[in-house]
C-alpha positions as CSV (number, residue, x, y, z in Angstrom):
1,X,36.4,23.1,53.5
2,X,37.3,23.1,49.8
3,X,36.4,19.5,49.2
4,X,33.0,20.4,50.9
5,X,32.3,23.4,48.4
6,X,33.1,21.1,45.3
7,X,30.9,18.7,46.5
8,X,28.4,21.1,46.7
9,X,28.9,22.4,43.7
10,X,28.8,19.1,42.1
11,X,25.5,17.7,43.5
12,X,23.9,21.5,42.4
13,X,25.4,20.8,38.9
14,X,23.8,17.6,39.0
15,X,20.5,18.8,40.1
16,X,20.5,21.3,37.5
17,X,21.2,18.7,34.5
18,X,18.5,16.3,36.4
19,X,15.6,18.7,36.3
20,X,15.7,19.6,32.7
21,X,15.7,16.1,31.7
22,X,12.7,15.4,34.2
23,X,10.7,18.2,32.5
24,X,11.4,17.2,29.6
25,X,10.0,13.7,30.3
26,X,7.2,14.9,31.7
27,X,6.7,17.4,29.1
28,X,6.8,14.2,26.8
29,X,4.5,12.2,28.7
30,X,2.2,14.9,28.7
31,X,2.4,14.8,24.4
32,X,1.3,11.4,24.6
33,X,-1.5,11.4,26.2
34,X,-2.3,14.7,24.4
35,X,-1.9,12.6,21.4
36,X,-3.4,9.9,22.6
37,X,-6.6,11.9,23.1
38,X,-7.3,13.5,19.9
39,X,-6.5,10.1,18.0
40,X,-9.2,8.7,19.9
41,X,-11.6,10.6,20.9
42,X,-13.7,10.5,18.2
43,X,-13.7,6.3,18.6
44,X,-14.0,6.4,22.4
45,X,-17.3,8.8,22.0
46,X,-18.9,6.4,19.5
47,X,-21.1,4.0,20.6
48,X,-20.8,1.1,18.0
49,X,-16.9,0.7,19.5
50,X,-18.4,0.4,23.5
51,X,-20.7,-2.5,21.7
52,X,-17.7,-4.2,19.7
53,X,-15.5,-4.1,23.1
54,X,-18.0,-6.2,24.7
55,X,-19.3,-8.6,21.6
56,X,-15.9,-9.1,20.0
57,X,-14.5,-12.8,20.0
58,X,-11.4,-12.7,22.6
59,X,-9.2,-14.4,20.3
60,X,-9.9,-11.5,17.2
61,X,-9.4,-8.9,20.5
62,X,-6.2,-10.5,21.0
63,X,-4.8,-10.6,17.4
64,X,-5.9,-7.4,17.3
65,X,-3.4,-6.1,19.9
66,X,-1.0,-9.0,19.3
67,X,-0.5,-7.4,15.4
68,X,-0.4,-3.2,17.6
69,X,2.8,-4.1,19.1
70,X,4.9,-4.8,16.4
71,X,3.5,-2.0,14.6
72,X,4.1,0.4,17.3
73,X,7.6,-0.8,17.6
74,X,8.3,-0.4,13.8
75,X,6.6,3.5,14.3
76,X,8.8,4.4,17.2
77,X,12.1,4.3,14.4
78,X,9.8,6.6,12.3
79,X,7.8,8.8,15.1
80,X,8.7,7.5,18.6
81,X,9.3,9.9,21.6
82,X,12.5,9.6,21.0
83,X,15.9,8.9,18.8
84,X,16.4,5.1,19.3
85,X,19.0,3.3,17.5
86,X,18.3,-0.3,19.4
87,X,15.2,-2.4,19.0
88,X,15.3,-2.6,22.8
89,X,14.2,1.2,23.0
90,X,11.6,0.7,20.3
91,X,10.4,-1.7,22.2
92,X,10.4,0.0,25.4
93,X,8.8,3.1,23.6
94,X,6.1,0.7,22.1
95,X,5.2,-0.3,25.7
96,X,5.0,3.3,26.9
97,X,2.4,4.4,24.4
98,X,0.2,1.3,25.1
99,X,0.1,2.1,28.7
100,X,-0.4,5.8,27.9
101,X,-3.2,4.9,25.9
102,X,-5.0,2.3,28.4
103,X,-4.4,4.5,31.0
104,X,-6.2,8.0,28.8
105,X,-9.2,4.9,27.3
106,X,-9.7,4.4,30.9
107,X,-10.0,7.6,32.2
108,X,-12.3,9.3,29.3
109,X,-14.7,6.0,29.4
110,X,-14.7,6.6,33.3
111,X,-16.2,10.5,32.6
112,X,-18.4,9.4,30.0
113,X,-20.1,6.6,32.5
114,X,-19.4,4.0,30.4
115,X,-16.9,1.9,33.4
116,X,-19.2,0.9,36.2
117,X,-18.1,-0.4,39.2
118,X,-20.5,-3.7,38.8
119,X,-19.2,-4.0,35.1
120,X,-18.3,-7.6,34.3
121,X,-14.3,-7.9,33.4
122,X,-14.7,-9.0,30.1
123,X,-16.7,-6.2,29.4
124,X,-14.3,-3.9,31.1
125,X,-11.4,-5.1,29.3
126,X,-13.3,-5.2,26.2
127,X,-14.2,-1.5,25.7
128,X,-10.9,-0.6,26.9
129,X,-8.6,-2.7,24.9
130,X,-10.6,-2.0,21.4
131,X,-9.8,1.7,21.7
132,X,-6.1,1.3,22.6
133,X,-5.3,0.8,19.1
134,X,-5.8,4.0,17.8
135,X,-5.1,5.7,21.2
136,X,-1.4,4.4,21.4
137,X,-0.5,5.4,17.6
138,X,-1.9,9.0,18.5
139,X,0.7,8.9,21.8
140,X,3.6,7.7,19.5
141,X,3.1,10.2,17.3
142,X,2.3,13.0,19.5
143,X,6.0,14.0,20.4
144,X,6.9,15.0,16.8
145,X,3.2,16.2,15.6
146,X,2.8,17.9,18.8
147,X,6.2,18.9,19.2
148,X,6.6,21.9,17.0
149,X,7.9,20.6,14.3
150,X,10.1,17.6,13.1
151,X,13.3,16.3,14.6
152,X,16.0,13.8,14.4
153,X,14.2,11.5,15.2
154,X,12.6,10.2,12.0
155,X,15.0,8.6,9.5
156,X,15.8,11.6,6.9
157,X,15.0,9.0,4.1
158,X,12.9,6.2,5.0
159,X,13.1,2.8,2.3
160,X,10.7,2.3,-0.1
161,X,9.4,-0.3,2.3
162,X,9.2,2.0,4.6
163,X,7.2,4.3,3.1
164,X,4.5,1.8,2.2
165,X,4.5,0.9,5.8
166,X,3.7,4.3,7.2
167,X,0.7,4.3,4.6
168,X,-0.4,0.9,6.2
169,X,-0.2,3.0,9.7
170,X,-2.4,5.9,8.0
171,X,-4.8,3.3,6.4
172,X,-5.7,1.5,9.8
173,X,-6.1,5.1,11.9
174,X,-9.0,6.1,9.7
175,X,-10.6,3.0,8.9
176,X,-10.3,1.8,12.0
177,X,-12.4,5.0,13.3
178,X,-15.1,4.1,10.5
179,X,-15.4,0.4,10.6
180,X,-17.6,-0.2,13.1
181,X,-20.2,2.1,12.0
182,X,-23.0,0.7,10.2
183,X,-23.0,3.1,7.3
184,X,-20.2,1.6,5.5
185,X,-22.5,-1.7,5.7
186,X,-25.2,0.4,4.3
187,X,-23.3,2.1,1.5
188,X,-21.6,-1.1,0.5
189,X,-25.2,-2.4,0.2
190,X,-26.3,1.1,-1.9
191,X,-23.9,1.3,-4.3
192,X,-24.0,-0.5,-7.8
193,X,-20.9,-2.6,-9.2
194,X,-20.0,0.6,-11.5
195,X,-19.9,3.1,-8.6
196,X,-17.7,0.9,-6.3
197,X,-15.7,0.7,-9.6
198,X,-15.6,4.4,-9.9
199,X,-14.5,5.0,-5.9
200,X,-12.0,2.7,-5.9
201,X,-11.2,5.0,-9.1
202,X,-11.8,8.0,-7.3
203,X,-9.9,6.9,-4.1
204,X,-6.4,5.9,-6.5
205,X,-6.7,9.2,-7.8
206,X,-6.6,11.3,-4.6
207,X,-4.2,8.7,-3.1
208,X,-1.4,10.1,-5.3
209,X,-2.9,13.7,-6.3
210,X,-2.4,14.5,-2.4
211,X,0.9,13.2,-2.5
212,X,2.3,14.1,-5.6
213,X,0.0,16.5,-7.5
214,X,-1.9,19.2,-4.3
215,X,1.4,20.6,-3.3
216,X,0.1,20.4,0.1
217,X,2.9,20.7,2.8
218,X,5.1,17.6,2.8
219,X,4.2,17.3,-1.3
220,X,7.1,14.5,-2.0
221,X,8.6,14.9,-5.5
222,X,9.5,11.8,-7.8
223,X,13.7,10.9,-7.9
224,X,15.1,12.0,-11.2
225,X,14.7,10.0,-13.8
226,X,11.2,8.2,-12.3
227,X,8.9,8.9,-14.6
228,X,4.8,8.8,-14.1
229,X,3.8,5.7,-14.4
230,X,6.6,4.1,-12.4
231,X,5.5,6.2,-9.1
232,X,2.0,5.3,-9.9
233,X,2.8,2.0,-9.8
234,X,5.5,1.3,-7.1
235,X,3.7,4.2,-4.5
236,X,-0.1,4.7,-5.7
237,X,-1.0,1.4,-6.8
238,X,0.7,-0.9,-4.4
239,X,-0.7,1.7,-1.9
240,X,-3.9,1.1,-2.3
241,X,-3.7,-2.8,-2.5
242,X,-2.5,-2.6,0.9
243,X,-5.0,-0.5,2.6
244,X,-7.6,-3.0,0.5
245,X,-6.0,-5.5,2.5
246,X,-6.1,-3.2,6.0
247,X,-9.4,-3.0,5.0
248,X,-10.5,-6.5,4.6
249,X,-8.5,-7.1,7.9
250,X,-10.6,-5.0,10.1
251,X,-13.9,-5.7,8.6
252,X,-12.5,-9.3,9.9
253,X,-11.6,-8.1,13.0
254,X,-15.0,-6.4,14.0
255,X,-17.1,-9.5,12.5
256,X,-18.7,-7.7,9.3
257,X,-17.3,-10.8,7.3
258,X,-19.2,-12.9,9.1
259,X,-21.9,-15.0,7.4
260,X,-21.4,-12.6,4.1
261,X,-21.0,-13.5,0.8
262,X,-17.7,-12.7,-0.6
263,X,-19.5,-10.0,-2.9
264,X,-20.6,-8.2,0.1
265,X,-17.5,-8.6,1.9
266,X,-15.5,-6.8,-1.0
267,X,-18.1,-4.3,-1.9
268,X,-17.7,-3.2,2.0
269,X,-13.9,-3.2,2.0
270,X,-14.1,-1.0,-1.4
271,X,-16.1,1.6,0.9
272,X,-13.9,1.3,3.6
273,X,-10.7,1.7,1.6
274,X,-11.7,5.0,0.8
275,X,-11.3,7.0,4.1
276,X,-8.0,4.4,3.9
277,X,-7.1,5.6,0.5
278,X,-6.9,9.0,2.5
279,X,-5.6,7.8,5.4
280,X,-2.8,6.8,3.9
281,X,-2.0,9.6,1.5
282,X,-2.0,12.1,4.6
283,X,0.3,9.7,6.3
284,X,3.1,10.1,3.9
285,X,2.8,13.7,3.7
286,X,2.7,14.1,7.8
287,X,4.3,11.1,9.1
């Protein structure tokens, strides 16, 4: 009789500890695709991405989500839905937010008629896999932006390398959202050699003033000792070269490079590098 009461008890002890850890994965599960959502919504409602999905060379489509792995698995050390200390669980965390973000691509594409039954499958594949870039960074960084607040589970001090990486992460979200429109074509076209000199101007400038000089919340402060010009340099300048290169990357990637003179081709990536400029900048304060 005794042995049968503590082994009672211990199965209702272990239900207990079981069901806060299953609400708490489901809670989790539901962040992501929360997350997932408002990254990319605005993408999966625009029409120029259901075009790209279908007219984009496979092997760009692939490279595409060939270089969103390893970039998701860096962001889970950051971000991830969890603590991990093994690249095994980044990994594993990198999967989850790709399948969270197929799965939500699927389903808002399937309400918004654009996945028909007699769809062809490279079509189908096409639409969906284009918008699980930005759908899978918003469900990896849902559990700590949704979360209430920060946790453990971002390194207290990230490197220097690091930190430029999390602006790369910032530069692709909001590019990526504006590339395939085709008014960054048409104010690439508009704008004279001196303005694209004076936004590229204009986009270094905010780069570090909403880091360094706003005071917006997350405004990081230099280390003692690290004068002006050296943050401008090792955090604003080499900032911005970066998401120039994001830039040039996705303008690859969606075909605007194509057939273009190299003039056009940087006057296009100088436009596009300013929502990255941005991008960025808010990544380092949030992220």
């Amino acid at each position: 009789m005794r042995a049968s009461a503590m082994d009672a008890a211990n199965r209702v002890g272990e239900l207990t500890v079981q069901q806060p850890k299953t609400r708490t994965f489901l809670v989790g599960l539901g962040r992501a695709f929360g997350g997932a959502l408002i990254f990319a919504l605005p993408i999966l409602m625009t029409m120029e991405m259901w075009q790209f999905g279908f007219v984009m060379e496979p092997l760009r489509m692939a490279l595409l989500l060939a270089v969103t792995v390893p970039l998701l698995v860096r962001l889970s050390r950051f971000e991830g839905f969890r603590k991990t200390a093994a690249l095994s669980d980044d990994i594993a965390d990198a999967l989850v937010a790709i399948a969270v973000a197929a799965v939500t691509v699927v389903a808002v594409l399937g309400f918004l008629g654009e996945l028909e039954p007699g769809m062809g499958l490279r079509e189908l594949i096409g639409k969906v896999a284009v918008q699980i870039v930005p759908a899978s960074i918003g469900a990896m960084l849902a559990q700590n932006q949704l979360g209430g607040g920060k946790d453990a589970r971002r390194q207290p001090e990230p490197t220097y390398g690091g930190e430029l990486f999390l602006m790369v992460v910032g530069a692709l979200f909001l590019s990526f959202s504006v590339a395939p429109t085709e008014e960054v074509v048409l104010i690439a076209y508009r704008l004279s050699a001196t303005q694209e000199l004076m936004l590229a101007g204009f986009s270094i400038a905010l780069m570090h003033g909403f880091v360094y000089g706003f005071e917006f919340g997350g405004t990081e402060r230099p280390a003692p000792g690290e004068g002006f010009l050296s943050v401008f340099a090792r955090y604003t300048v080499a900032g911005y070269a970066l998401v120039f290169l994001v830039s040039l990357a996705i303008l690859w990637t969606f075909g605007r490079t194509d057939g273009v003179s190299l003039e056009e081709i940087l006057s296009t990536a100088l436009v596009l590098s300013f929502p990255g400029a941005i991008g960025a900048a808010a990544a380092r304060l949030i992220l």
